[in-house]
C-alpha positions in Angstrom: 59.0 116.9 70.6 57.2 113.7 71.6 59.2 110.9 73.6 58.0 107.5 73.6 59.6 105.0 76.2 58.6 101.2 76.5 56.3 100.8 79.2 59.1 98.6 81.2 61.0 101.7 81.6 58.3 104.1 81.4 56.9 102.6 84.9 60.7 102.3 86.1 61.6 105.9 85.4 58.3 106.8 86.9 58.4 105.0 90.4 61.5 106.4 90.4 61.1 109.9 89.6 58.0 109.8 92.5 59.9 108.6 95.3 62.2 111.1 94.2 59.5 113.8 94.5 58.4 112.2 98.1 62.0 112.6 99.1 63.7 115.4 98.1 60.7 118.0 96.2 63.8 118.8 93.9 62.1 117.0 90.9 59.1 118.0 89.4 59.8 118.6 85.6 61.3 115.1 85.6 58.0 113.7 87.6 55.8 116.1 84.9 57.6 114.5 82.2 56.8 111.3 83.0 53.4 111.8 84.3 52.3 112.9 80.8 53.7 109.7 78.9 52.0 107.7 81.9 48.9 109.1 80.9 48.9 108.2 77.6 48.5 104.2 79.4 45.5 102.4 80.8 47.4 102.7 84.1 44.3 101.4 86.0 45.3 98.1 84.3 48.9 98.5 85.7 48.5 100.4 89.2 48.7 97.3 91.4 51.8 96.4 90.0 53.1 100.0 90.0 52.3 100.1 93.8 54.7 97.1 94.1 57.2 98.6 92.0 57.3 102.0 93.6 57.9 100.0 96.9 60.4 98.2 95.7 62.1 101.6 94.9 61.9 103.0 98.3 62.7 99.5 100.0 66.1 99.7 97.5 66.7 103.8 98.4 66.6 102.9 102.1 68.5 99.8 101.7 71.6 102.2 99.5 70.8 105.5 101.7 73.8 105.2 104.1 76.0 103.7 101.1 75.2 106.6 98.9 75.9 108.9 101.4 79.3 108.0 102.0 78.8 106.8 105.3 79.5 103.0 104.5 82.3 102.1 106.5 80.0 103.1 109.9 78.5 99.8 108.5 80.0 96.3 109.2 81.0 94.3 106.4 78.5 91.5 107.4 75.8 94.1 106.7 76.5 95.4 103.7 76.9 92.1 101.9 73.3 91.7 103.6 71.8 94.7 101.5 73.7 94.0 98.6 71.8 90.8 98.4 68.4 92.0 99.3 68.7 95.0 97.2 69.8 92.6 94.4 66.5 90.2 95.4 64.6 93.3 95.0 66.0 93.8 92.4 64.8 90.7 90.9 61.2 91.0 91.4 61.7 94.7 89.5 62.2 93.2 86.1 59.4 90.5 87.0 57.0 93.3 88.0 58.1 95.2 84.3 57.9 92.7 82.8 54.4 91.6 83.7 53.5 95.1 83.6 54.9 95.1 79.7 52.5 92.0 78.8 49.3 93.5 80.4 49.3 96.1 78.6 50.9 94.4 75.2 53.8 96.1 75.2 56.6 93.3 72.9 59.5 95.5 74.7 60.5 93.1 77.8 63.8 93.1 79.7 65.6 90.0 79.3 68.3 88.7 81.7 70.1 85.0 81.0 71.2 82.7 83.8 69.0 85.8 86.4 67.5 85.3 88.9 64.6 87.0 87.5 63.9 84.4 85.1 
């Protein structure tokens, strides 16, 4: 069976899937998977912005480490709403980063967000 993602989430699920790998080593079908539809790219067109993206994805795990864990409330308020709003700037430049990684390679699949930052 062949799957077939657009490329915005193809790189997404990707960075995603390698920081994964960095981090925990409990991942590699999901990385394989990925890998071989990543291959099927000109990813040397792409791997700039898929640098970016994939750190964006570990500045975002590191921002949501402690509140993933369950270890929020040794956190103050004040910094919380602080990663909430960077993780949601990071956020931000994601979709840009998809996005322009979607028209390089002439991908018509782009993620659309009204009255986002993004935009």
């Amino acid at each position: 069976m062949t799957f077939t993602f657009p490329i915005i989430e193809l790189v997404d699920r990707y960075a995603i899937a390698k920081l994964k790998q960095t981090k925990t080593k409990l991942n590699s079908n999901e990385l394989e998977f990925y890998q071989d539809q990543i291959d099927k790219v000109n990813f040397l067109l792409i791997q700039q912005d898929f640098d970016e993206l994939y750190s964006i994805h570990s500045q975002i795990w590191s921002l949501e480490a402690e509140l993933k864990s369950g270890n929020e409330h040794c956190l103050p308020l004040e910094e919380i709403g602080r990663r909430a709003i960077a993780i949601r700037n990071l956020n931000n430049k994601r979709i840009q980063l998809k996005n322009k990684m979607a028209q390089t390679l002439d991908c018509p699949i782009r993620e659309i967000k009204k009255e986002h930052l993004s935009e």
